[in-house]
CHARMM internal coordinates of N, CA and C (Angstrom, degrees):
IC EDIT
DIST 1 N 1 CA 1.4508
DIST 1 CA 1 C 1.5249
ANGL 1 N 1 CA 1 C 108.52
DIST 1 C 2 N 1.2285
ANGL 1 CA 1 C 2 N 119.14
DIHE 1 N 1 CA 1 C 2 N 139.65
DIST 2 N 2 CA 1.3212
ANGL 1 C 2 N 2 CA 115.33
DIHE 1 CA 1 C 2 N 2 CA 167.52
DIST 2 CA 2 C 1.6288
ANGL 2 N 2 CA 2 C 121.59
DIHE 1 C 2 N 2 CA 2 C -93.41
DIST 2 C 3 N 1.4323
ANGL 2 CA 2 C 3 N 103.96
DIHE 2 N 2 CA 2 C 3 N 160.02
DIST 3 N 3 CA 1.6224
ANGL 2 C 3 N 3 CA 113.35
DIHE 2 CA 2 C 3 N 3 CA -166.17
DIST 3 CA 3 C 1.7522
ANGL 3 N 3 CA 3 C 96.04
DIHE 2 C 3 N 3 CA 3 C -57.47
DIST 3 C 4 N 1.4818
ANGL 3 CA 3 C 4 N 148.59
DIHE 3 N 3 CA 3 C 4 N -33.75
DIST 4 N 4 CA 0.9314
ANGL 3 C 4 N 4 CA 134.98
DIHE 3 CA 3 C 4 N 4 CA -168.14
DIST 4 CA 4 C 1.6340
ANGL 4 N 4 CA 4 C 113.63
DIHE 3 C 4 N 4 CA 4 C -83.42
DIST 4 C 5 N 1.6228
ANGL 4 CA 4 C 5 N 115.10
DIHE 4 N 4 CA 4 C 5 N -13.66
DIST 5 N 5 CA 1.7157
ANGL 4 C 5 N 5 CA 125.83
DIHE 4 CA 4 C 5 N 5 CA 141.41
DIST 5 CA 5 C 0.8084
ANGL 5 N 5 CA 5 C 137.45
DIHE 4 C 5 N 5 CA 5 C -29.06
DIST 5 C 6 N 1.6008
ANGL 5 CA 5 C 6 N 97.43
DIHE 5 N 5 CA 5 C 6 N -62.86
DIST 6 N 6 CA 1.9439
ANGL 5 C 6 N 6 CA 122.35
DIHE 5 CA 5 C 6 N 6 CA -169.57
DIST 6 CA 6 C 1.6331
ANGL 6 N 6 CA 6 C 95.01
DIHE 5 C 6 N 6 CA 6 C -89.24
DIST 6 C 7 N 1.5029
ANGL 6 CA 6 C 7 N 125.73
DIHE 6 N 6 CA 6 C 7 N -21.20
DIST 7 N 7 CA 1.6386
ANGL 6 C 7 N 7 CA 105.60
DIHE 6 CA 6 C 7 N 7 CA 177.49
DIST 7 CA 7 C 1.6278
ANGL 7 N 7 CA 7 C 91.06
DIHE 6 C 7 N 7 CA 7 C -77.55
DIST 7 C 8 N 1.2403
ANGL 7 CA 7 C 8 N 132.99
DIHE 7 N 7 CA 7 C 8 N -38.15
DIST 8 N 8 CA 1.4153
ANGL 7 C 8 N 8 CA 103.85
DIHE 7 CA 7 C 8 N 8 CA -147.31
DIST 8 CA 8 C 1.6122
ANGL 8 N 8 CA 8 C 106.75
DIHE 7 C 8 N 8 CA 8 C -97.76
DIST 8 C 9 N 1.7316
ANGL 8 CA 8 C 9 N 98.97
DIHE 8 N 8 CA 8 C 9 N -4.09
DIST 9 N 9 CA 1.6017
ANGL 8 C 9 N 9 CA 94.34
DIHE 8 CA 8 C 9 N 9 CA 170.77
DIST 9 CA 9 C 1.7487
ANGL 9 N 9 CA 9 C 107.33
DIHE 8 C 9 N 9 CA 9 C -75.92
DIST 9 C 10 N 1.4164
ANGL 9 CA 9 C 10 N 114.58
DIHE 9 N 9 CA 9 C 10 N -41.16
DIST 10 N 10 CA 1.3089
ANGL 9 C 10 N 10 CA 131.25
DIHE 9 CA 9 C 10 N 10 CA -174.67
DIST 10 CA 10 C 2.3883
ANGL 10 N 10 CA 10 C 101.85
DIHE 9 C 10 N 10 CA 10 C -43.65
DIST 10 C 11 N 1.4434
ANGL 10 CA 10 C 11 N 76.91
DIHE 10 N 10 CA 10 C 11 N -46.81
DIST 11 N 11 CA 2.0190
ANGL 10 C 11 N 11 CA 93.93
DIHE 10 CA 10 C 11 N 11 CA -178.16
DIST 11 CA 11 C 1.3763
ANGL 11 N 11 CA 11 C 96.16
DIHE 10 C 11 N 11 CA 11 C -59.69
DIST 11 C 12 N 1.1254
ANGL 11 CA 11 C 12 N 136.93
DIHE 11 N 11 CA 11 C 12 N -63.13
DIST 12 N 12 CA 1.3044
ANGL 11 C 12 N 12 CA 140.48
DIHE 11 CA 11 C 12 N 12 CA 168.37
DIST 12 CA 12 C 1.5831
ANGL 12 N 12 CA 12 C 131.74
DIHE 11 C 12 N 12 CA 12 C -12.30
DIST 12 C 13 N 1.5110
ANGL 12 CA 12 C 13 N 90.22
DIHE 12 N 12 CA 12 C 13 N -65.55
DIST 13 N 13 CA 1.2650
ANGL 12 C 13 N 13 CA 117.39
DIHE 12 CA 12 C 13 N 13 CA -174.98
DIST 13 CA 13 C 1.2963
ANGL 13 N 13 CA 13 C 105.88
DIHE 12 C 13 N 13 CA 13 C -68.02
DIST 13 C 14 N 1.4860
ANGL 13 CA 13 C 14 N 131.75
DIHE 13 N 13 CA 13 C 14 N -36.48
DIST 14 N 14 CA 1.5552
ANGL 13 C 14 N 14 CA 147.84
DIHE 13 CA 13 C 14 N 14 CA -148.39
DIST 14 CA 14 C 1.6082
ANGL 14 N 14 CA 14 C 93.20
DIHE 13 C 14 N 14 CA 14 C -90.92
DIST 14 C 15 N 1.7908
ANGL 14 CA 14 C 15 N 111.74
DIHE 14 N 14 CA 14 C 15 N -35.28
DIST 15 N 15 CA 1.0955
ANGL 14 C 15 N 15 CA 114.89
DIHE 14 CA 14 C 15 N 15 CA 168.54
DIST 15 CA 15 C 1.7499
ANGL 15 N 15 CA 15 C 128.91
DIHE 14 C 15 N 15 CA 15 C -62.24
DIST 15 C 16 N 1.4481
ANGL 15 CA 15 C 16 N 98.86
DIHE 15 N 15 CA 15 C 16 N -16.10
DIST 16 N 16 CA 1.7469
ANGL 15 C 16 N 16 CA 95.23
DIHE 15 CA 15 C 16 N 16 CA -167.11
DIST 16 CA 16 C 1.4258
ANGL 16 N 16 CA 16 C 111.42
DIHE 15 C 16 N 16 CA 16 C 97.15
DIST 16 C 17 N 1.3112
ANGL 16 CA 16 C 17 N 128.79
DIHE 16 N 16 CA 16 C 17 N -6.68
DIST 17 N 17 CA 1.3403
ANGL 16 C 17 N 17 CA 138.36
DIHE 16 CA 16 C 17 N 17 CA -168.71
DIST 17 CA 17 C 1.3940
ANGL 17 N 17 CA 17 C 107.25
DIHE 16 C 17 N 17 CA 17 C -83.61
DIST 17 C 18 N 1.5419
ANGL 17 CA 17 C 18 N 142.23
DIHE 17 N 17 CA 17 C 18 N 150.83
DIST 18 N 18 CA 1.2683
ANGL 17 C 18 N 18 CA 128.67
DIHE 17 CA 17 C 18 N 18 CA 171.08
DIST 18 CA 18 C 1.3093
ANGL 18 N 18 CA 18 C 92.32
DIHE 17 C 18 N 18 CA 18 C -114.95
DIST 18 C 19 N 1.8404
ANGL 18 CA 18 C 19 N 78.43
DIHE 18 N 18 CA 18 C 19 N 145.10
DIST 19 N 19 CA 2.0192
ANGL 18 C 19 N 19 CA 88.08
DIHE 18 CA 18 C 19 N 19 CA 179.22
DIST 19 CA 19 C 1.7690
ANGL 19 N 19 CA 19 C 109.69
DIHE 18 C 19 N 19 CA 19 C -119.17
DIST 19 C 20 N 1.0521
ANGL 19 CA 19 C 20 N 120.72
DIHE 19 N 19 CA 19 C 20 N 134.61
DIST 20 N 20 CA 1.3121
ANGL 19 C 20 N 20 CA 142.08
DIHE 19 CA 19 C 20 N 20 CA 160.18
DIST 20 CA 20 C 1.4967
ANGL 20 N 20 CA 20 C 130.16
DIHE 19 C 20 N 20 CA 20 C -52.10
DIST 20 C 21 N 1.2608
ANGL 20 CA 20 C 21 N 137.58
DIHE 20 N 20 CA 20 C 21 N 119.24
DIST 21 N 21 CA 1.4846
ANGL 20 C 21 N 21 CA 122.88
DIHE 20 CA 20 C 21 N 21 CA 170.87
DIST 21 CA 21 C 1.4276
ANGL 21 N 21 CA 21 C 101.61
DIHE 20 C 21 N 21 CA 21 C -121.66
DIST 21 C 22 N 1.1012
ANGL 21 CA 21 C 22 N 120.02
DIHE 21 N 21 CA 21 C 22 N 116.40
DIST 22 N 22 CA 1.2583
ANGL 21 C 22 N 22 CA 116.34
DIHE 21 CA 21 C 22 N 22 CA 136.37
DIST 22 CA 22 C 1.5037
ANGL 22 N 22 CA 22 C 144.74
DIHE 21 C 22 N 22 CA 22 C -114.54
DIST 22 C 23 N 1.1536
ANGL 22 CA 22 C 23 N 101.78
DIHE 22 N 22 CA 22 C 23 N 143.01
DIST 23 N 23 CA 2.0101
ANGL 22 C 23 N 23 CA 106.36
DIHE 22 CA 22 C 23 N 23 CA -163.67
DIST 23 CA 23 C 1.6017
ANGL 23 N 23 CA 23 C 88.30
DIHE 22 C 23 N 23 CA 23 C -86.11
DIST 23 C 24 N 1.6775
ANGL 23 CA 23 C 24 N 108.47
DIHE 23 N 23 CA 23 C 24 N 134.09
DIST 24 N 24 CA 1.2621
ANGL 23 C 24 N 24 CA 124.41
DIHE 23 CA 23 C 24 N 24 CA -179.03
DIST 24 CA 24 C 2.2489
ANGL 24 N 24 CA 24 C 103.67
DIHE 23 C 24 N 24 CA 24 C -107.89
DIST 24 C 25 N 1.3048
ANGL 24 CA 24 C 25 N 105.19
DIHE 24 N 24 CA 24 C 25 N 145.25
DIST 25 N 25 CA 1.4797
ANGL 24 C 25 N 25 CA 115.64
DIHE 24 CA 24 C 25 N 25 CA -153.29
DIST 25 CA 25 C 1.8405
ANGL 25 N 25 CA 25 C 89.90
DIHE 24 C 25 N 25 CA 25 C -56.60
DIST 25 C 26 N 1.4666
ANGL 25 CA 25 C 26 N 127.69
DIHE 25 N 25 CA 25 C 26 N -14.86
DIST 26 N 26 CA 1.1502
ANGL 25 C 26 N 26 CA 113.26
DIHE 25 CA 25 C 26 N 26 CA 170.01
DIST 26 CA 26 C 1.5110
ANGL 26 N 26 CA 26 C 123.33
DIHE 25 C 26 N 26 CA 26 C -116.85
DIST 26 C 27 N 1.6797
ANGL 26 CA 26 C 27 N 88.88
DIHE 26 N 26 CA 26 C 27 N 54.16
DIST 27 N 27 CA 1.6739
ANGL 26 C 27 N 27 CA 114.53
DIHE 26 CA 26 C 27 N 27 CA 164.01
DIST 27 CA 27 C 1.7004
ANGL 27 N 27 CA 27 C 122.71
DIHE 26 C 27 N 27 CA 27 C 67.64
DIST 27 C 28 N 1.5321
ANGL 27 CA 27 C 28 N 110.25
DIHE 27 N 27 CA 27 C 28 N -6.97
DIST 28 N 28 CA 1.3335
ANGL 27 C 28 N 28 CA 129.82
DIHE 27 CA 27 C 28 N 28 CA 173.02
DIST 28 CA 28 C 1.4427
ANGL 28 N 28 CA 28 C 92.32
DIHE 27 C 28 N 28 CA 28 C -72.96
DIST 28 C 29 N 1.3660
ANGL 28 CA 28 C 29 N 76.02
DIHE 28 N 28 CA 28 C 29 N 157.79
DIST 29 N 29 CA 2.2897
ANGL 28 C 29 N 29 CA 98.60
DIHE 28 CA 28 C 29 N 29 CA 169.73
DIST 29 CA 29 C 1.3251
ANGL 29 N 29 CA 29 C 98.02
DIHE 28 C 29 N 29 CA 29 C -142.99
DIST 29 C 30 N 1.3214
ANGL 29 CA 29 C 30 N 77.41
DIHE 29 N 29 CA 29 C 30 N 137.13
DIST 30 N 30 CA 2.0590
ANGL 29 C 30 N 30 CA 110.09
DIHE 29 CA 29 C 30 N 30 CA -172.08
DIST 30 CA 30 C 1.5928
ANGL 30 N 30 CA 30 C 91.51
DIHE 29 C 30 N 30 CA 30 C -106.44
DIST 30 C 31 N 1.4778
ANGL 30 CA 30 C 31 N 90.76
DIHE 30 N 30 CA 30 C 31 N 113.13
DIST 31 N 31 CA 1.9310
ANGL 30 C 31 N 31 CA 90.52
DIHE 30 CA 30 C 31 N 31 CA 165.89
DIST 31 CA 31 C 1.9594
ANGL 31 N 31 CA 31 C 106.84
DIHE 30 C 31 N 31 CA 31 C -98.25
DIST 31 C 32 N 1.1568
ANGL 31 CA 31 C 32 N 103.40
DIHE 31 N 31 CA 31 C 32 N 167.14
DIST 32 N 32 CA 0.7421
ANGL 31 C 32 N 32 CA 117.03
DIHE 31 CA 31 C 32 N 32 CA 166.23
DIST 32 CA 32 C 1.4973
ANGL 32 N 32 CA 32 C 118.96
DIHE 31 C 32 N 32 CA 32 C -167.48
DIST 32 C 33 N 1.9392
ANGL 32 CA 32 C 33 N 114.77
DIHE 32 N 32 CA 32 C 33 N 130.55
DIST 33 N 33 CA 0.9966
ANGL 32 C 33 N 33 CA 120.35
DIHE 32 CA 32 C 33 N 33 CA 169.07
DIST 33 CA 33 C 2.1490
ANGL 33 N 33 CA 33 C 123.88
DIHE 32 C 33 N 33 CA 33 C -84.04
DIST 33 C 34 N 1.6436
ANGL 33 CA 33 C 34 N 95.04
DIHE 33 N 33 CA 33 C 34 N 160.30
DIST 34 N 34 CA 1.2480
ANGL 33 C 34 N 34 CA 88.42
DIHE 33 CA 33 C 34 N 34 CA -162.43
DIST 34 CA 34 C 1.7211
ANGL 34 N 34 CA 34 C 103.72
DIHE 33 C 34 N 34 CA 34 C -138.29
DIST 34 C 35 N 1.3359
ANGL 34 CA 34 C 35 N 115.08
DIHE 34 N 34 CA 34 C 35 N 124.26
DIST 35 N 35 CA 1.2665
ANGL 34 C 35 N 35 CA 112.43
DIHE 34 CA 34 C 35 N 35 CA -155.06
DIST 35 CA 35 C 1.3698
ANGL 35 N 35 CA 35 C 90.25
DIHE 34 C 35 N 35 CA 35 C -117.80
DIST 35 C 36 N 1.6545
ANGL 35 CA 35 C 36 N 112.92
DIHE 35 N 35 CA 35 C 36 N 153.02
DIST 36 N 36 CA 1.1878
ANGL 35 C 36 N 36 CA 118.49
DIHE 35 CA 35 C 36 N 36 CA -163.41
DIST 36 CA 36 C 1.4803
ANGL 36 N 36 CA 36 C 105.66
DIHE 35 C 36 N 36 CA 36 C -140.88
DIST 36 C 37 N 0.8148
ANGL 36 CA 36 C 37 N 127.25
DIHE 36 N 36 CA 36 C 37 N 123.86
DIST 37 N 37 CA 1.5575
ANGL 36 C 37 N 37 CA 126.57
DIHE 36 CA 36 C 37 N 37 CA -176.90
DIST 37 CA 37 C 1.8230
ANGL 37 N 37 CA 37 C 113.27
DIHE 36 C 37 N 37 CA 37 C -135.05
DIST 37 C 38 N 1.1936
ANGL 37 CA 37 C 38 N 96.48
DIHE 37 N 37 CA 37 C 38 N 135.37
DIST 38 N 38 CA 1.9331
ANGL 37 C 38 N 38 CA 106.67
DIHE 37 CA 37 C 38 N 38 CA 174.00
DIST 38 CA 38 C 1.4072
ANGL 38 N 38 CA 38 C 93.84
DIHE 37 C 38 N 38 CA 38 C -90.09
DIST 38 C 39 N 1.9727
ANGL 38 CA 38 C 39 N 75.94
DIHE 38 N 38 CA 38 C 39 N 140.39
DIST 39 N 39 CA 1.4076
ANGL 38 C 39 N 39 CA 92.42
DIHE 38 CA 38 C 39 N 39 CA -173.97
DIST 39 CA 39 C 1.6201
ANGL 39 N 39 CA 39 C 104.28
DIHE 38 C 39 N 39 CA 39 C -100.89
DIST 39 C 40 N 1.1457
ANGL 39 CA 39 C 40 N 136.44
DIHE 39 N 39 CA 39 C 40 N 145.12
DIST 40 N 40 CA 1.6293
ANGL 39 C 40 N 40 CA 130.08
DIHE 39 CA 39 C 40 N 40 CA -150.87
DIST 40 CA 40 C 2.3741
ANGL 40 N 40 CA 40 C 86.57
DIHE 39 C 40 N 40 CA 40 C -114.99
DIST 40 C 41 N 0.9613
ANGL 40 CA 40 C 41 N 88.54
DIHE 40 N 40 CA 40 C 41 N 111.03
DIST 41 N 41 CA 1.6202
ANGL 40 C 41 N 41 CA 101.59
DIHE 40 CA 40 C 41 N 41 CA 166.08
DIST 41 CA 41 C 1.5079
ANGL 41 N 41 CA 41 C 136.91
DIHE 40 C 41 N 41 CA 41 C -100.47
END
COOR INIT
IC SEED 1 N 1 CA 1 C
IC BUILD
């Protein structure tokens, strides 16, 4: 991973956001952030 990865997963995280890694079969990692919101009823 490169340092501009780990800053913006790190930003992420600082946000409250959960982040995802997945390692793809040709050794890349797919991030992905995941936002979560309550829904008010």
């Amino acid at each position: 991973m490169t340092e501009q990865l780990i800053r913006a997963i790190e930003t992420a995280l600082d946000k409250g956001y959960r982040v995802q890694l997945k390692k793809l079969k040709d050794g890349t990692i797919k991030t992905q952030v995941v936002i979560q919101k309550e829904l008010k009823t």
